[in-house]
MDAnalysis code that builds the backbone (N, CA, C; Angstrom):
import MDAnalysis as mda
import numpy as np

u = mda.Universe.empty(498, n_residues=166, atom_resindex=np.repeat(np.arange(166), 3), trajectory=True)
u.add_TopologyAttr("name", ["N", "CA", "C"] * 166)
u.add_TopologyAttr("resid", np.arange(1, 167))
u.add_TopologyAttr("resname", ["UNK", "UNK", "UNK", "UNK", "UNK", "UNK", "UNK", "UNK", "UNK", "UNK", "UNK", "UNK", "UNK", "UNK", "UNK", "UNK", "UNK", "UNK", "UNK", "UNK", "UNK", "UNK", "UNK", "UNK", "UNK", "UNK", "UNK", "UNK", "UNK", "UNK", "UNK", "UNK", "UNK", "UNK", "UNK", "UNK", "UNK", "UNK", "UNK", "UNK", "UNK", "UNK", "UNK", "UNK", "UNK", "UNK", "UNK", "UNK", "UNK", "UNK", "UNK", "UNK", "UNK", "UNK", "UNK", "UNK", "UNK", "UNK", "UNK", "UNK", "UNK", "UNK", "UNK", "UNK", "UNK", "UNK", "UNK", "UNK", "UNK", "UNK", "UNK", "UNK", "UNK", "UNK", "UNK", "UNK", "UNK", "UNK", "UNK", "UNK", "UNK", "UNK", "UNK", "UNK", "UNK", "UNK", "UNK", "UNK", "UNK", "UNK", "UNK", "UNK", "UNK", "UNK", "UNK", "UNK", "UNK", "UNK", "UNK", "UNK", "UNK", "UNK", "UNK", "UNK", "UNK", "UNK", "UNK", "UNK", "UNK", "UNK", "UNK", "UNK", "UNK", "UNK", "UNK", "UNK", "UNK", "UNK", "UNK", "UNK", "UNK", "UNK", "UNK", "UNK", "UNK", "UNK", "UNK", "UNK", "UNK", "UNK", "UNK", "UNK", "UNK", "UNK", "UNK", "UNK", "UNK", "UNK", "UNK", "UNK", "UNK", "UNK", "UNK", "UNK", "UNK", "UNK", "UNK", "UNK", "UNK", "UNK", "UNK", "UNK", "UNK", "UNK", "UNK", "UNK", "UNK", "UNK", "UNK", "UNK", "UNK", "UNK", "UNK", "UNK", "UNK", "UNK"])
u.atoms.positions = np.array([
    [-9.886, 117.458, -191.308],
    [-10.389, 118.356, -190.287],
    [-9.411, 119.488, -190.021],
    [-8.097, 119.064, -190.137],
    [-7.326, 120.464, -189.695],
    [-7.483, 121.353, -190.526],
    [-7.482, 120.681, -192.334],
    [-7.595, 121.726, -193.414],
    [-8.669, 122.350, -192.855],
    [-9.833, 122.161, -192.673],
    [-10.646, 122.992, -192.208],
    [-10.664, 124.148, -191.139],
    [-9.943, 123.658, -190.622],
    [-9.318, 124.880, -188.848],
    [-8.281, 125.619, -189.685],
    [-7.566, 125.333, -190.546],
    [-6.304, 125.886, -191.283],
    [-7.341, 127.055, -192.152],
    [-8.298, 126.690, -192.864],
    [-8.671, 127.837, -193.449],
    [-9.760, 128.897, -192.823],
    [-9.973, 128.813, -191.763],
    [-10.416, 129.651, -190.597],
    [-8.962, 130.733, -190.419],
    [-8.179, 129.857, -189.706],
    [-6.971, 130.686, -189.822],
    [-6.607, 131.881, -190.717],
    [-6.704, 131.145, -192.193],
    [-6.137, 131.949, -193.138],
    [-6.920, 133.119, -193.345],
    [-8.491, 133.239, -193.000],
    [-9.261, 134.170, -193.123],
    [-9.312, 134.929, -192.100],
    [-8.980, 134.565, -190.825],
    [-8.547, 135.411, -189.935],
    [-7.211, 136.060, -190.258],
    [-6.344, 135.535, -190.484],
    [-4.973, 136.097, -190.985],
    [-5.358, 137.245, -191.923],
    [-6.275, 136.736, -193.020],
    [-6.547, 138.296, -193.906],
    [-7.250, 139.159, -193.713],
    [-8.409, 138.779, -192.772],
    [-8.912, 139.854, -192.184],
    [-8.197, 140.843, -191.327],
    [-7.079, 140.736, -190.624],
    [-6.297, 141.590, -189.755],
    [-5.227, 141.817, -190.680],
    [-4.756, 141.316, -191.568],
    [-4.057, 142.143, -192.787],
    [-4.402, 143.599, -193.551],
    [-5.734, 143.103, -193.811],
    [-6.135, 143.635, -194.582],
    [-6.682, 145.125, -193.700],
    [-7.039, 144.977, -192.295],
    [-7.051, 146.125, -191.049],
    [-6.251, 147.297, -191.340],
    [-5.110, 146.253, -191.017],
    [-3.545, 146.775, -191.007],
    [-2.972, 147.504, -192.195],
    [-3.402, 146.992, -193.231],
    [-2.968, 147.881, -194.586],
    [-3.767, 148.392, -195.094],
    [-5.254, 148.637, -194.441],
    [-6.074, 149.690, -194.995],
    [-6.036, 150.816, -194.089],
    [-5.133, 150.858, -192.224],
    [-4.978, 151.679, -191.778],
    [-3.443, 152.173, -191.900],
    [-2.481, 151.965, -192.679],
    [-1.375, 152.616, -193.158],
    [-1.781, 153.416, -194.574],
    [-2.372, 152.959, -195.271],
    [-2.991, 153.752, -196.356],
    [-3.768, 154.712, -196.031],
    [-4.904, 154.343, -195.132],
    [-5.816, 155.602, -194.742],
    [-4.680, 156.686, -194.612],
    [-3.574, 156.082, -193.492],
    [-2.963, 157.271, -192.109],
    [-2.156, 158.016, -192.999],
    [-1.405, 157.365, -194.232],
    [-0.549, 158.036, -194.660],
    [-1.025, 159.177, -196.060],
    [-1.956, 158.045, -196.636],
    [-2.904, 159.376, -197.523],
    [-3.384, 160.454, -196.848],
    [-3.465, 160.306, -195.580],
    [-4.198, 161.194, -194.696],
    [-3.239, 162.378, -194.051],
    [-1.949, 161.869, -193.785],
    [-0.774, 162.625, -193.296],
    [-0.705, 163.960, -193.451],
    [-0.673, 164.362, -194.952],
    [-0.602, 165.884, -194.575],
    [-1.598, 166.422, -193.759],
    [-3.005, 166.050, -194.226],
    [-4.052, 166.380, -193.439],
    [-3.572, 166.157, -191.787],
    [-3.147, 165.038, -191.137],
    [-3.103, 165.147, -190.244],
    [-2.414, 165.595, -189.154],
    [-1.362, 166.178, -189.911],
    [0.144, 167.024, -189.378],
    [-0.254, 168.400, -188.827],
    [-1.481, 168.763, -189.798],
    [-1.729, 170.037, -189.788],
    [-2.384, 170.441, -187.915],
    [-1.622, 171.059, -187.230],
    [-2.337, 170.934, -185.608],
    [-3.189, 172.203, -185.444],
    [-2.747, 173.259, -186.368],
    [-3.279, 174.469, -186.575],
    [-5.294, 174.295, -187.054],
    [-5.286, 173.093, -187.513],
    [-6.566, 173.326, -187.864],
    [-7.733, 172.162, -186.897],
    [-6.952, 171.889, -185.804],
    [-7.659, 170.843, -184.625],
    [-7.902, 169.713, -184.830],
    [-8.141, 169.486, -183.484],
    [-8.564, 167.515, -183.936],
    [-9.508, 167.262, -184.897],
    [-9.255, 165.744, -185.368],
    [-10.187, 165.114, -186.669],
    [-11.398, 164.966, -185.526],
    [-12.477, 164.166, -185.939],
    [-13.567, 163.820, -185.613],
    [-13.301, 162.231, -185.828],
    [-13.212, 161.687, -184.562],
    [-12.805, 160.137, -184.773],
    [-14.359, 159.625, -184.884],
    [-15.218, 159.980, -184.839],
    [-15.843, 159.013, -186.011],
    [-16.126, 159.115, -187.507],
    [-15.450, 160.359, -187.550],
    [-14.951, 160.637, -189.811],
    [-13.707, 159.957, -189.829],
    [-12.976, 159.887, -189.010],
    [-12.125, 158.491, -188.783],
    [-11.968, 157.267, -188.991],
    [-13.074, 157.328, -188.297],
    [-13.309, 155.651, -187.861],
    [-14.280, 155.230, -189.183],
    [-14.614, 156.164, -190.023],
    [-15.343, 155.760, -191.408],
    [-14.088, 155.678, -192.458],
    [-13.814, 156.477, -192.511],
    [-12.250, 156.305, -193.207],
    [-11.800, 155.176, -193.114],
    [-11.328, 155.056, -192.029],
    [-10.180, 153.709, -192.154],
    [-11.424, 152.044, -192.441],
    [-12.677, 152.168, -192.419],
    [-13.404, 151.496, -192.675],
    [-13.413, 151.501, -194.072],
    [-13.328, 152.786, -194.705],
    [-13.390, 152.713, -196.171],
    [-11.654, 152.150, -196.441],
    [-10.603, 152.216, -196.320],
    [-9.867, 151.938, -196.108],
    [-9.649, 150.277, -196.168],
    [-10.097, 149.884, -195.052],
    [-10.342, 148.515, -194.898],
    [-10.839, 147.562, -196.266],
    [-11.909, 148.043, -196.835],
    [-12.864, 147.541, -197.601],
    [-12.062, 147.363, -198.985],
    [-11.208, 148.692, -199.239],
    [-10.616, 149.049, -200.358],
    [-9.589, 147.730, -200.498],
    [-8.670, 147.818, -199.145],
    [-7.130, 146.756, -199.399],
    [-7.851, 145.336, -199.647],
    [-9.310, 145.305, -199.101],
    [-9.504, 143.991, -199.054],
    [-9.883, 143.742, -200.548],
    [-10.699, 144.353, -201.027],
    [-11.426, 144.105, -202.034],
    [-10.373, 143.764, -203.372],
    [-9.246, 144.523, -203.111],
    [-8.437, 144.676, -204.258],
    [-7.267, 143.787, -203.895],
    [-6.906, 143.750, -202.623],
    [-6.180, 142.311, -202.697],
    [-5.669, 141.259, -201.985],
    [-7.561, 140.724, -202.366],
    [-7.727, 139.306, -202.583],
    [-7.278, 138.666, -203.311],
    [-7.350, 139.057, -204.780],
    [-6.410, 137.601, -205.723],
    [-5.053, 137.710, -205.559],
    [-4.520, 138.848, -205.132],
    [-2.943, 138.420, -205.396],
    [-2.642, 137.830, -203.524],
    [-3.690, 138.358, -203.113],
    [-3.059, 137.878, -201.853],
    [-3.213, 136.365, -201.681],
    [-4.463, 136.211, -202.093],
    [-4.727, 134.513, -202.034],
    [-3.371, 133.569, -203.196],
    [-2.895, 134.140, -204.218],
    [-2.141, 133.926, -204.557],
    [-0.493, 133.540, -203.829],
    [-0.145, 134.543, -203.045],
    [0.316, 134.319, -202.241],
    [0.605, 133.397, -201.239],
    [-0.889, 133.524, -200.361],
    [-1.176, 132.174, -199.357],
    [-0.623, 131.016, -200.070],
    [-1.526, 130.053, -200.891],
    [-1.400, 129.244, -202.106],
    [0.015, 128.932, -202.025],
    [0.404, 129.895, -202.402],
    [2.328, 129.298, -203.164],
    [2.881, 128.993, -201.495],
    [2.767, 129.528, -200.434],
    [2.980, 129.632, -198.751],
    [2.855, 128.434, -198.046],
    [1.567, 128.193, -198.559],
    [1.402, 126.918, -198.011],
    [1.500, 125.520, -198.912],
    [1.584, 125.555, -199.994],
    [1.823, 124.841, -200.950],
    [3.411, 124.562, -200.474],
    [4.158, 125.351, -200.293],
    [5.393, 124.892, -199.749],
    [6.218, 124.762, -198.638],
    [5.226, 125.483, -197.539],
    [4.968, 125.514, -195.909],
    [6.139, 126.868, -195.850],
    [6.147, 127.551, -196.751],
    [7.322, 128.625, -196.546],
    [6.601, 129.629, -194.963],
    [7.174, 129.228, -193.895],
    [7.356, 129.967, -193.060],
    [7.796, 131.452, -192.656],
    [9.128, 131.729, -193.305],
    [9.545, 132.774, -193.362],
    [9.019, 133.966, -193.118],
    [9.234, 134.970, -192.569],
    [8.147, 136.278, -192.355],
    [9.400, 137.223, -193.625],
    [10.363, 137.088, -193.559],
    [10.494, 137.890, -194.943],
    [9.846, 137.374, -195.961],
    [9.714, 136.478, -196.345],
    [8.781, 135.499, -197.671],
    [7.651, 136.788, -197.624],
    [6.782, 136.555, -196.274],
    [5.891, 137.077, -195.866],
    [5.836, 138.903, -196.408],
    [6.753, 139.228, -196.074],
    [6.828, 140.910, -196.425],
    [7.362, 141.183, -197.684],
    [8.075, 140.512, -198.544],
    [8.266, 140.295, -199.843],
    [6.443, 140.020, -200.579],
    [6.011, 138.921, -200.197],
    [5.113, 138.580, -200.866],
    [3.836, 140.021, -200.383],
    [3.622, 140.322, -199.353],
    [3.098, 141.688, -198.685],
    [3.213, 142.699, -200.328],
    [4.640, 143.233, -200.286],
    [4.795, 144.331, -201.427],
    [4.336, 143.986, -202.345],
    [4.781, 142.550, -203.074],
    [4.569, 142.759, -204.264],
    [2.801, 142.748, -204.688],
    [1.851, 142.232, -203.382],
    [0.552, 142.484, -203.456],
    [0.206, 143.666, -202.856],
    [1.137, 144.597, -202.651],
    [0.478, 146.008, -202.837],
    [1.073, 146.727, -204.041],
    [2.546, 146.313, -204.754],
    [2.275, 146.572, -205.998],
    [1.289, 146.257, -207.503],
    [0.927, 145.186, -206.960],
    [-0.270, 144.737, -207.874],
    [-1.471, 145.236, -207.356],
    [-2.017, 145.839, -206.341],
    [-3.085, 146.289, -206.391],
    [-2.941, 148.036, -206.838],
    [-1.539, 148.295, -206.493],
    [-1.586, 149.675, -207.307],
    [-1.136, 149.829, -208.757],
    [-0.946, 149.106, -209.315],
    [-0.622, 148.540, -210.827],
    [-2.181, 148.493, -211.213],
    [-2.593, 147.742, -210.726],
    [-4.006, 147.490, -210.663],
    [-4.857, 148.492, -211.291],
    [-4.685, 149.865, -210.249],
    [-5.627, 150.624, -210.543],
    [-5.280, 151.504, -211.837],
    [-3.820, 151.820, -212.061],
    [-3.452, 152.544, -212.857],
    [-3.487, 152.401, -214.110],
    [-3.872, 152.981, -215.091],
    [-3.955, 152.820, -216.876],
    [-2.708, 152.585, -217.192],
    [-2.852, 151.443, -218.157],
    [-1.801, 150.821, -218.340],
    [-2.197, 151.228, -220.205],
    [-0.869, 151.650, -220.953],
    [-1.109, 151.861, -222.543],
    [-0.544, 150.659, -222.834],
    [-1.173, 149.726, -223.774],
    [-0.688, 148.552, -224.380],
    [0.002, 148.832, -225.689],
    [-0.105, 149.935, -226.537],
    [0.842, 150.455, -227.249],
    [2.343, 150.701, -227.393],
    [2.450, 150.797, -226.095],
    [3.706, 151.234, -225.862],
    [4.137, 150.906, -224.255],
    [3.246, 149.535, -224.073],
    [3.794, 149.064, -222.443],
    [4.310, 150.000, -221.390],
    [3.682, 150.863, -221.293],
    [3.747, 151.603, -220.199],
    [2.962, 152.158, -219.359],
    [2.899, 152.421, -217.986],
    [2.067, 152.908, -216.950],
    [1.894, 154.167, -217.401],
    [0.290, 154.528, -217.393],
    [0.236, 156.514, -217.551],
    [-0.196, 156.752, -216.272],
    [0.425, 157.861, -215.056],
    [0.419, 158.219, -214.305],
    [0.772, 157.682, -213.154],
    [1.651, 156.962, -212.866],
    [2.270, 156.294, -211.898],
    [2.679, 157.490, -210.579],
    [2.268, 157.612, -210.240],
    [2.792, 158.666, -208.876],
    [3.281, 157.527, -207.792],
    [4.406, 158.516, -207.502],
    [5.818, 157.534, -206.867],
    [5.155, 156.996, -205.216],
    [4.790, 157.968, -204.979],
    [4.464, 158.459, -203.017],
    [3.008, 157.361, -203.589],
    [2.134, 157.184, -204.015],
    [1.423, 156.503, -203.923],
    [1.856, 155.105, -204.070],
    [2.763, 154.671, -205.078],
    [3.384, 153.533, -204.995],
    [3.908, 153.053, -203.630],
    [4.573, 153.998, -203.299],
    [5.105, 153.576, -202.081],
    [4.025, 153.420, -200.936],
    [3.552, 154.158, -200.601],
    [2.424, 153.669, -200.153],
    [1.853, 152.335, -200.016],
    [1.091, 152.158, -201.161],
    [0.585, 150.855, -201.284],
    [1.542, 149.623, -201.203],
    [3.133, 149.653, -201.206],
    [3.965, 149.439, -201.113],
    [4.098, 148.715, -199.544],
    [4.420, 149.883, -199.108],
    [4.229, 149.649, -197.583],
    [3.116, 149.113, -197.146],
    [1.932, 149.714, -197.441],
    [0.909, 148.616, -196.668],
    [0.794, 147.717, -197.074],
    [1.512, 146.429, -198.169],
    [1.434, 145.439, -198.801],
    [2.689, 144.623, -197.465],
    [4.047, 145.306, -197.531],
    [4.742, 144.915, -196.200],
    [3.895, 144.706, -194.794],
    [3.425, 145.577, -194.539],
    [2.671, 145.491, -193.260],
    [1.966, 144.544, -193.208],
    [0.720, 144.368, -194.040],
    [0.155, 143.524, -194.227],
    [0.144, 142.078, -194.198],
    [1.556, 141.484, -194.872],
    [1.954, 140.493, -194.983],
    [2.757, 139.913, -193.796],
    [3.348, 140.871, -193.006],
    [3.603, 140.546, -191.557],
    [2.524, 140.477, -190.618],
    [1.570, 141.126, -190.676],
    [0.465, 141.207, -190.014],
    [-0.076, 139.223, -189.866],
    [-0.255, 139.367, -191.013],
    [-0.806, 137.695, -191.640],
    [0.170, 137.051, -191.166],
    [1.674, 136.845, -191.294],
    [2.658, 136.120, -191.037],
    [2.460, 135.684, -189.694],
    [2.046, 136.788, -188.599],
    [1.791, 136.725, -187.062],
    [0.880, 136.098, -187.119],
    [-0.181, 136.360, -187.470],
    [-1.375, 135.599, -187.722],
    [-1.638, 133.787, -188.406],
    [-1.189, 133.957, -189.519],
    [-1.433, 132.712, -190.084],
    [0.286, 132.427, -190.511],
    [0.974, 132.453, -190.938],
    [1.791, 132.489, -191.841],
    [2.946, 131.954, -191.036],
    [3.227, 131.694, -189.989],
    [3.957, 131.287, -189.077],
    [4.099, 129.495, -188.880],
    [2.335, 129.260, -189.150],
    [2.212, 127.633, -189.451],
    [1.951, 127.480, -190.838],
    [2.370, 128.197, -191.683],
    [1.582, 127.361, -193.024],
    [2.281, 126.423, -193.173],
    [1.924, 125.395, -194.019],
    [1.418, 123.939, -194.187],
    [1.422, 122.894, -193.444],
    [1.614, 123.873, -191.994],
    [1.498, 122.795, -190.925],
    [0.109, 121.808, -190.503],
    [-0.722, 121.831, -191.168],
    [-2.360, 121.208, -191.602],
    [-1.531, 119.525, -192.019],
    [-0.898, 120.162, -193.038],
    [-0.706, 118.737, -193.862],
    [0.443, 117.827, -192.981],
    [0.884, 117.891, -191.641],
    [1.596, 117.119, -190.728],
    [1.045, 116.536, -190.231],
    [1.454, 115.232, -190.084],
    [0.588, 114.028, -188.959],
    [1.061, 114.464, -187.832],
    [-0.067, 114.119, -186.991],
    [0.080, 114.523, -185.372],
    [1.107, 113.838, -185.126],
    [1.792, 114.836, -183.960],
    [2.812, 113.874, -183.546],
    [2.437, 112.684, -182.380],
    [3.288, 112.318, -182.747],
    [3.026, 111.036, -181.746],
    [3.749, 110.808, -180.113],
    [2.935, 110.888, -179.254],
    [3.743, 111.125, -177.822],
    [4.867, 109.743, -177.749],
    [6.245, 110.132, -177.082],
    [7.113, 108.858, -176.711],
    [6.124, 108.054, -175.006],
    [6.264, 106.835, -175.816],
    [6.300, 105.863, -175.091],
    [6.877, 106.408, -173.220],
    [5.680, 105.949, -172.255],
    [6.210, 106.420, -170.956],
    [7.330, 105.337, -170.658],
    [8.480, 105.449, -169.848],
    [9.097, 104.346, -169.373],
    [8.687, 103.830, -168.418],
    [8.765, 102.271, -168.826],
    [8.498, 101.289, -167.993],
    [8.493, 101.473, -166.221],
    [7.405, 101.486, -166.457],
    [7.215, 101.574, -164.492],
    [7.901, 100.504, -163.879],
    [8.617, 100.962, -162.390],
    [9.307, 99.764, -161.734],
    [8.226, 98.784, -161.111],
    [8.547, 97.497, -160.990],
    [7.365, 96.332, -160.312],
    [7.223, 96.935, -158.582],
    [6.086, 97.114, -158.409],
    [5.754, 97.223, -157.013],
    [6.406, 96.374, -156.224],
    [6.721, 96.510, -154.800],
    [7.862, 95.754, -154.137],
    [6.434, 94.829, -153.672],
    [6.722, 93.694, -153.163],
    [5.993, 93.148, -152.529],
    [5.540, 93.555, -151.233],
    [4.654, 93.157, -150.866],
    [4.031, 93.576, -149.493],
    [4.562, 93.417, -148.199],
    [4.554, 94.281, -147.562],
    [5.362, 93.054, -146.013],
    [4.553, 92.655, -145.300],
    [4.528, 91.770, -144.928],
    [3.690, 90.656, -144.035],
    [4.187, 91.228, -142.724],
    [3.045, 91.812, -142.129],
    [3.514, 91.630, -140.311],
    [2.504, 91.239, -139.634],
    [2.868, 89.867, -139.469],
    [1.678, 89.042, -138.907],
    [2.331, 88.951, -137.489],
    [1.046, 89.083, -136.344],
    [1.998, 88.893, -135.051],
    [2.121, 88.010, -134.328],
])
């Protein structure tokens, strides 16, 4: 039964991950655009579609390395929130590895742009702290037996009654 409450958790954990690092990607792909004050406010609901597209994107793309992640996390109850932001990057370097053409000729990335790496970079950190707050704080705490309360101490014997007979 807990495994079961445990993987509620974990899908809540990636759902607010995945929030979180599809709104550092939106904000920062978006940055120059949004620096600019000369040309007025955005329209927060072309916004609020954005970072929805946003959302959809980190999720869609990473799921396997992230579930990968979880997996090895709780497989060894690694707690840690650096674990957590380590494991974060390197699943936003694999989802930007991901997208990029890779030549098998000559093992190398064609078009790697740095600022996008980093990017996805960072929202892979974020992300993985995000989750850490979220889920990642108890992993493999499912697989612990409840604890067991200590024993109350022994109550003292009630005194006897006093008799006041008159």
């Amino acid at each position: 039964m807990a495994l079961i409450g445990r993987l509620f958790v974990i899908a809540i954990g990636f759902l607010f991950a995945s929030i979180a690092a599809g709104m550092v990607v939106v904000g920062m792909l978006l940055f120059p655009e949004l620096s600019q004050i000369a040309d007025g406010p955005i329209d927060p609901d072309a916004l609020n579609i954005i970072m929805g597209f946003g959302f959809i994107f980190v999720s869609g793309f990473a799921l396997l390395p992230a579930l990968v992640v979880v997996l090895i996390t709780e497989a060894f109850s690694i707690r840690s929130a650096l674990a957590y932001a380590i494991g974060g990057a390197l699943v936003g370097v694999a989802c930007y590895l991901g997208l990029v053409p890779f030549d098998p000729a000559t093992l190398h990335f064609d078009g790697i742009i740095r600022r996008h790496l980093e990017i996805m970079t960072g929202a892979g950190i974020v992300g993985g702290m995000v989750y850490w707050l979220v889920a990642g704080r108890n992993a493999g705490a499912w697989r612990d037996p409840p604890r067991r309360r200590a024993p109350l101490p022994p109550s003292q014997p009630a005194p006897p009654p006093v008799n006041r007979a008159p």
